[in-house]
N, C-alpha and C positions, 0 to 999 in steps of 0.2 A: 356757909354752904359746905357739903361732904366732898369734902373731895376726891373721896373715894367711891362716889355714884360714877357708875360707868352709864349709866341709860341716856340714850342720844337725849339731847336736848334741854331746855329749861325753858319753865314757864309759868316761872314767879313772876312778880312784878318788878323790872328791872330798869331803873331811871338813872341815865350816865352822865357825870359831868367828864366830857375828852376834851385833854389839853396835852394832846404825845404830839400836836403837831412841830413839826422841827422848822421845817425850809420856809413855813410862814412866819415864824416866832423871827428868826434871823431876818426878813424882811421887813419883818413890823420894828424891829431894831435898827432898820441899816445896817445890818452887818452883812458881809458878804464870808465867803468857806478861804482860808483855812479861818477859823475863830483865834483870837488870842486868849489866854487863861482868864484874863480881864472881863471878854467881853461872854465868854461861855459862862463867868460867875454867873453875870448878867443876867444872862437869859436862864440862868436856873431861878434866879432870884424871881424873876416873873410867873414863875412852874409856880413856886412854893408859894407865890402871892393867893393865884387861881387855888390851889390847895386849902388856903386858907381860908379863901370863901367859901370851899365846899363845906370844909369843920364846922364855919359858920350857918350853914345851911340846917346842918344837924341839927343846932341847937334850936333854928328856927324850927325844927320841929318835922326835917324829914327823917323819915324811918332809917334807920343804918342800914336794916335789911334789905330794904327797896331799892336802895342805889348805889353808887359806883363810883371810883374815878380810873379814867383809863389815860393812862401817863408813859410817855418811852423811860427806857432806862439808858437813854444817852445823857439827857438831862436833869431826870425825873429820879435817879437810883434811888437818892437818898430819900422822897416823898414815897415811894413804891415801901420801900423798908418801913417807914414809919406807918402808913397806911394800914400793912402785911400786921403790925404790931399791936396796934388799935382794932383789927378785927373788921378794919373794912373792907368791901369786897374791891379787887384791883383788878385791872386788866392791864396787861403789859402786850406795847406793842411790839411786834416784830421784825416791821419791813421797812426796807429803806423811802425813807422820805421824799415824796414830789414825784416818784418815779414812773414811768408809763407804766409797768408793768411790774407783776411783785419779785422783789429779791430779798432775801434776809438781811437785815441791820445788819449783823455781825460774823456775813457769811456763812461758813463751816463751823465757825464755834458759836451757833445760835442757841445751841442746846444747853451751852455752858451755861449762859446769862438767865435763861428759863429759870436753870436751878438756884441763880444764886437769890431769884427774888420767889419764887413757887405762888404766884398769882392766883389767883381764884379765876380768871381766862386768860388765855394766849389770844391775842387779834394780830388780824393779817386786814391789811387794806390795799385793795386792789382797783385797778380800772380794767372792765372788763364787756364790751360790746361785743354782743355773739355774730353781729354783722362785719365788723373792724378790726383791724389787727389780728388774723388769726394765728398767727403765726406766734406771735408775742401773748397771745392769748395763752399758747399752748406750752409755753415756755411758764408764764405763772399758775398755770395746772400741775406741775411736775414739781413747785414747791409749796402748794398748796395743799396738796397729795400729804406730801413730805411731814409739813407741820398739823396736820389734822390726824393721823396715824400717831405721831409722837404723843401731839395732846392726850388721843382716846388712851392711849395704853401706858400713861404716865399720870394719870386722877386729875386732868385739866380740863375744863372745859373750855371751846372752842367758839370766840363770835368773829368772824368775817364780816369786812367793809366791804360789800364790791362796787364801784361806780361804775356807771352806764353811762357814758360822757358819750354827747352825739357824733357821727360821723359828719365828714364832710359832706357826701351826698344824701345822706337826712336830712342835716340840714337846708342845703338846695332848695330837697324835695316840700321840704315845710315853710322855704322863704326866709330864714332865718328865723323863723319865730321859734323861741325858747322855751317860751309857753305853752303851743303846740306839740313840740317835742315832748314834755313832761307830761303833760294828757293824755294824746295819741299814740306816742309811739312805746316811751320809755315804761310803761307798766307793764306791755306787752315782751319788752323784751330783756324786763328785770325777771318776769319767771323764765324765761327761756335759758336763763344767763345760772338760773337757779338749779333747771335741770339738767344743765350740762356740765356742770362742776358736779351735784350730785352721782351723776353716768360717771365720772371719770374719776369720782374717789374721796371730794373733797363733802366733809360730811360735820358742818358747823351745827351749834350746838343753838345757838343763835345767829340771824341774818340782819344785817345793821346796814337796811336799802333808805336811801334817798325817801324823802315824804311822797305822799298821794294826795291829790284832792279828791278823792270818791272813794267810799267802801269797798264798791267791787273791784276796785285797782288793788286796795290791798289784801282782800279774800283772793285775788288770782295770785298772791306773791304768795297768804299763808298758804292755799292750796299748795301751792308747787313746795314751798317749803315742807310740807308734812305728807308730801305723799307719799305711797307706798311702805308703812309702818311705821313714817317719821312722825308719829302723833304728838309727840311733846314738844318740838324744835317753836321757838320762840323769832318773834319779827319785831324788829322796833325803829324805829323811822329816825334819823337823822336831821341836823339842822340846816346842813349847807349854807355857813354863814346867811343864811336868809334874813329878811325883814320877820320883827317879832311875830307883824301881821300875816305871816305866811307861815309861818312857824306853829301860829297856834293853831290854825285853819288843819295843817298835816298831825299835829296831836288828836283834836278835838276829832277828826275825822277814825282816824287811825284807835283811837280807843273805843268805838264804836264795832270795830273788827275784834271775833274772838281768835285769839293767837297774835294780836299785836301787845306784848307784854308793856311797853314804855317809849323809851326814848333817849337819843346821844344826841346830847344838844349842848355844844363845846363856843365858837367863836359869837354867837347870839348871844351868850351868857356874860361870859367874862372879855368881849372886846371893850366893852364901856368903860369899862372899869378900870383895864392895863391902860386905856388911851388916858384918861382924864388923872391918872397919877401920873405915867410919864410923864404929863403935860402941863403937872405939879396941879391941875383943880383939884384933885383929891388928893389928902393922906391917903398911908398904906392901909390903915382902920378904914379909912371911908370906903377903897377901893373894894377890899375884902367884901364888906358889908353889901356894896352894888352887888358884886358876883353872886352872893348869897339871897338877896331878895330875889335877882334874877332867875337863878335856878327855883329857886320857891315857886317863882311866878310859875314855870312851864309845868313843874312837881303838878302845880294846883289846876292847870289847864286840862293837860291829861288827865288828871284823878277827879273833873268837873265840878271843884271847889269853886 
């Protein structure tokens, strides 16, 4: 990619394997904060497993161009470097892990870490209910703001995670149905959530929203996504550790949508694979090899091989 294109958006084809998660990776460990040097190997050692499968994906024959890995630089430096090396496209993520609302990994010297790895996207992953938390809402607007202005005017491109995690009284109102929430409500108010961060500044390049089970769920996302001269901005649906069988239903659907470019489909891929090696049924080869069929599989679901 140029990284010196400034034009808002991208709308290649762009298929992500994400493993920047952190506060999950330490509980799929058992380990609990502070880490000891021991066990932070560790869990690097798991980053570079999942990395490994991606490499192996390639060979299986996905494009380099088409896809991604999007990995933290808490754990991930040294994969992000090698990655950056090989010419693969990287997204480095930004915000601290687990947290209600967004804050920078590495507070005030966020900027510094940007440059030491120069990513082909900066991500920010947020939770963000335009009915919920306004307040905290409004607080990861002001460094959303922050990081999407730096990105445009430093040759980076910009994908945003936002989750739409239900409110209390949504919930209620729906019975606790989860299901329901994801139909009814949440399409409705992932563009809402779209045009409000747009009004207040925040102006990604790509939007990385939770799946859809219907087309016009995600033609009202790409709508809101490109409106108003935003014509190139790209949507790509997300795995939410889901069942494969749900997983594929939000691809298959979702590539049916023009402006849904692909897909970040991170713990559906590679959880089978960390499990059944920690748990010694697999070698590190075999492990590898799972993640890499895995990811093939979704490559092939989306692209309706």
């Amino acid at each position: 990619m140029n990284t010196n294109d400034t034009t808002l958006g991208y709308d290649r084809k762009l298929c992500i394997l994400p493993f920047d998660h952190r506060s999950y990776f330490e509980q799929l460990l058992g380990f609990t904060e502070p880490l000891t040097a021991e066990q932070s190997a560790q869990l690097t050692d798991y980053k570079k497993l999942v990395y490994a499968g991606y490499e192996k994906s390639l060979e299986l024959g996905i494009p380099k161009d088409d896809s991604a890995i999007l990995v933290d630089d808490v754990f991930g430096m040294e994969i992000l470097t090698d990655a950056k090396s090989k010419g693969y496209n990287t997204l480095q993520s930004t915000e601290v892990s687990g947290d209600n609302h967004f804050e920078f990994q590495h507070g005030p010297d966020w900027k510094s870490w940007i440059e030491k790895v120069k990513p082909t996207f900066v991500k920010a992953l947020v939770r963000y209910n335009p009915e919920d938390h306004k307040d905290l809402n409004a607080q990861s607007l002001d460094g959303l703001r922050e990081l999407s202005k730096y990105a445009h005017e430093n040759g980076y491109k910009f994908l945003i995670e936002p989750l739409v995690p239900a409110s209390d009284d949504q919930m209620k109102k729906l019975k606790d149905d989860k299901h329901r929430y994801d139909t009814e409500l949440r399409p409705q108010l992932t563009a809402r959530m779209i045009t409000e961060m747009q009004d207040a500044g925040v102006e990604p390049d790509i939007w990385k929203i939770e799946g859809m089970f219907d087309t016009d769920d995600y033609a009202l996302a790409v709508s809101a996504a490109r409106r108003g001269g935003r014509g190139h901005v790209g949507v790509i649906s997300l795995g939410r550790n889901e069942t494969d069988e749900i997983v594929e239903i939000w691809l298959k659907v979702g590539a049916m949508v023009p402006g849904v470019i692909g897909f970040a489909v991170g713990r559906t891929v590679f959880l089978n694979g960390l499990m059944k090696f920690q748990s010694k049924e697999f070698t590190r080869e075999q492990a590898a090899q799972d993640i890499a069929e895995r990811f093939v599989h979704f490559y092939n679901v989306f692209n309706g091989k």
